[in-house]
C-alpha positions in Angstrom: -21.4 20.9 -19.5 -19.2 18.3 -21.4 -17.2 19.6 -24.2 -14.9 17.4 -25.3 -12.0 14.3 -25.0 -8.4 15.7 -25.6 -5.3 14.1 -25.2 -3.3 16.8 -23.4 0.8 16.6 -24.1 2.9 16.5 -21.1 2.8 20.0 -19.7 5.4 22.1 -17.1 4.1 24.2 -14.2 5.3 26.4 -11.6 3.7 27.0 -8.2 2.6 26.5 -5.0 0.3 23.8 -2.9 -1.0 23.0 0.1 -2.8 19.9 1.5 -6.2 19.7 2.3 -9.6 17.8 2.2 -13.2 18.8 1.1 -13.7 19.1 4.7 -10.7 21.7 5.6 -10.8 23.2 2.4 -7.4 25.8 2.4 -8.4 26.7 -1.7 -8.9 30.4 -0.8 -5.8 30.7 1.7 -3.7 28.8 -1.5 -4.8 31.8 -3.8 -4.2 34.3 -1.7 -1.0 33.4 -1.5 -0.5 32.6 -5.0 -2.3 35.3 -7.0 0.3 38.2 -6.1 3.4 36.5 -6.5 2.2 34.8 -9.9 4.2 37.8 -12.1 7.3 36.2 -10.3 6.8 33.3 -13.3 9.5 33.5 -15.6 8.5 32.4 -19.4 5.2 31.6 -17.9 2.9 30.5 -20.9 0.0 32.9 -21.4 -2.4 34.3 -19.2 -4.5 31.4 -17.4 -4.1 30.2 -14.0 -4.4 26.9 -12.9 -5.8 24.8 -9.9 -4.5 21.2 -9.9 -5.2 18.4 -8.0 -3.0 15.7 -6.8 -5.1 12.8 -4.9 -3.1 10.2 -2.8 -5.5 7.6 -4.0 -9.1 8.0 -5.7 -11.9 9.5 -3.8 -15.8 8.9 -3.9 -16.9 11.5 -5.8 -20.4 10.4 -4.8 -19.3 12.2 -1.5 -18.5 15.8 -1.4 -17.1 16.2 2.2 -14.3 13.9 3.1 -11.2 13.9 5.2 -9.3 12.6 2.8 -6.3 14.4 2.1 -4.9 15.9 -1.1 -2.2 18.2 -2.5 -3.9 21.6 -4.1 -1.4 23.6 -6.4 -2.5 27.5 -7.7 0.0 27.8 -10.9 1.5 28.9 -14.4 2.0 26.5 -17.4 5.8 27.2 -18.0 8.5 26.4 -20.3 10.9 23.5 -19.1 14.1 25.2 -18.4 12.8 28.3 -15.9 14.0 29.9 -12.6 11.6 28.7 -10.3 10.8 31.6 -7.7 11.3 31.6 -3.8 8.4 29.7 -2.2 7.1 28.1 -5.7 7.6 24.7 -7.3 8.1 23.2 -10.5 6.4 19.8 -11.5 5.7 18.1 -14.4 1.9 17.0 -15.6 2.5 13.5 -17.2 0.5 13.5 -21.1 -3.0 11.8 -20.9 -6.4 11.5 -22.1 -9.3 14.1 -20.3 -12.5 14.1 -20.6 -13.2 18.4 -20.2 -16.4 20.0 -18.8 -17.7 23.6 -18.6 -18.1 24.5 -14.8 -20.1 28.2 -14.9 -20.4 29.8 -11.4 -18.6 30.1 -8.4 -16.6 27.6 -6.5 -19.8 26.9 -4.3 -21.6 26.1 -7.3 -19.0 22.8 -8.4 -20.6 20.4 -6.5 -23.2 20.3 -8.8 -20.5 20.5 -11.9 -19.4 17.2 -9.6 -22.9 15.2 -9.7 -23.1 16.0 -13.3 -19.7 14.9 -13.9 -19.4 11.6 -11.7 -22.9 10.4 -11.6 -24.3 11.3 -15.1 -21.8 11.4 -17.6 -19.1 9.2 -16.3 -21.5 6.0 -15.9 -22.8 6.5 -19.3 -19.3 7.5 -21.3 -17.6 4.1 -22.1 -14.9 5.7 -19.3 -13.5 5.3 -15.9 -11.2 7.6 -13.6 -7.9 7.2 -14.1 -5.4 8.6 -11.0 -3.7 11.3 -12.5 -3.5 14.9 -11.7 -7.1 16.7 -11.9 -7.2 20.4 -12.9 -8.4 23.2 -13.9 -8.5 26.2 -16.1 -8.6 30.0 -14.7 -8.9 32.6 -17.4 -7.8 36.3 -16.6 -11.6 36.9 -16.3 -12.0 34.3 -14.2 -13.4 36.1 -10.8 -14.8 32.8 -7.9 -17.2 35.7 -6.6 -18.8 35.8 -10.0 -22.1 33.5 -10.6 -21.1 34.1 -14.4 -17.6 33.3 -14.1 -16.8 30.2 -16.5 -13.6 27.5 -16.4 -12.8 24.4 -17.9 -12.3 21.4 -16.2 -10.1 18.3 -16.9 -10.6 15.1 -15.2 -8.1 12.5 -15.7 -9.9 8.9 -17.9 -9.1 6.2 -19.7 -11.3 3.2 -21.5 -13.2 1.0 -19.3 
């Protein structure tokens, strides 16, 4: 599941979010809305997707349903200087340090990604959580119905 530590450049996106919480999850209402407008993208940089996460303050990820509420964004890596369509945003990912896993199978499947992540690797890494934008990556193959469906995902660390 682990796959590396990169130090990812500050990055430019375009899209849309909602808020939410593990407990009113809105993910597949976000990407339904997303998905068909996404070709709007001016300059968008390749073909991936991506699902970011904005948390107001650090959760326990020892708990998988919470209340706590988060911002959820569905968008395209972009170029700085872009038209940003009707409905969309544009934001900018700060640069940092990420620790990136391989999560294979569908989106009910994470929570074991989750455990792996934040009760196995993280204790024994030399690393703690840093809050910064979570995210991440959706390959045009990428289908959430698809127990083989693969994506990459960063979490945000630093040294302990």
């Amino acid at each position: 599941m682990f796959l590396r530590i990169e130090e990812v450049p500050s990055r430019y996106f375009i899209g849309m979010n909602l808020r939410m919480s593990t407990a009113n999850d809105r993910s597949a209402e976000l990407w339904r809305s997303f998905m068909p407008k996404r070709k709007q993208i001016a300059k968008a940089i390749g073909e991936n997707v991506y699902s970011i996460q904005q948390f107001d303050q650090l959760p326990d990820f020892n708990i998988s349903i919470s209340e706590d509420l988060y911002s959820n964004w569905a968008a395209k890596e972009v170029a700085q200087a872009v038209t940003i369509p009707n409905g969309m945003t544009h934001f900018e990912m700060p640069a940092g340090l990420y620790a990136v896993f391989l999560h294979k199978g569908t989106p009910a499947d994470f929570p074991g990604t989750a455990r792996y992540i934040f009760q196995s690797w993280l204790p024994a890494s030399g690393y703690k959580v840093e809050n910064r934008l979570f995210y991440q990556v959706l390959t045009p193959a990428y289908n959430p119905g698809n127990p083989a469906s693969e994506e990459e995902v960063y979490i945000p660390i630093a040294l302990k």
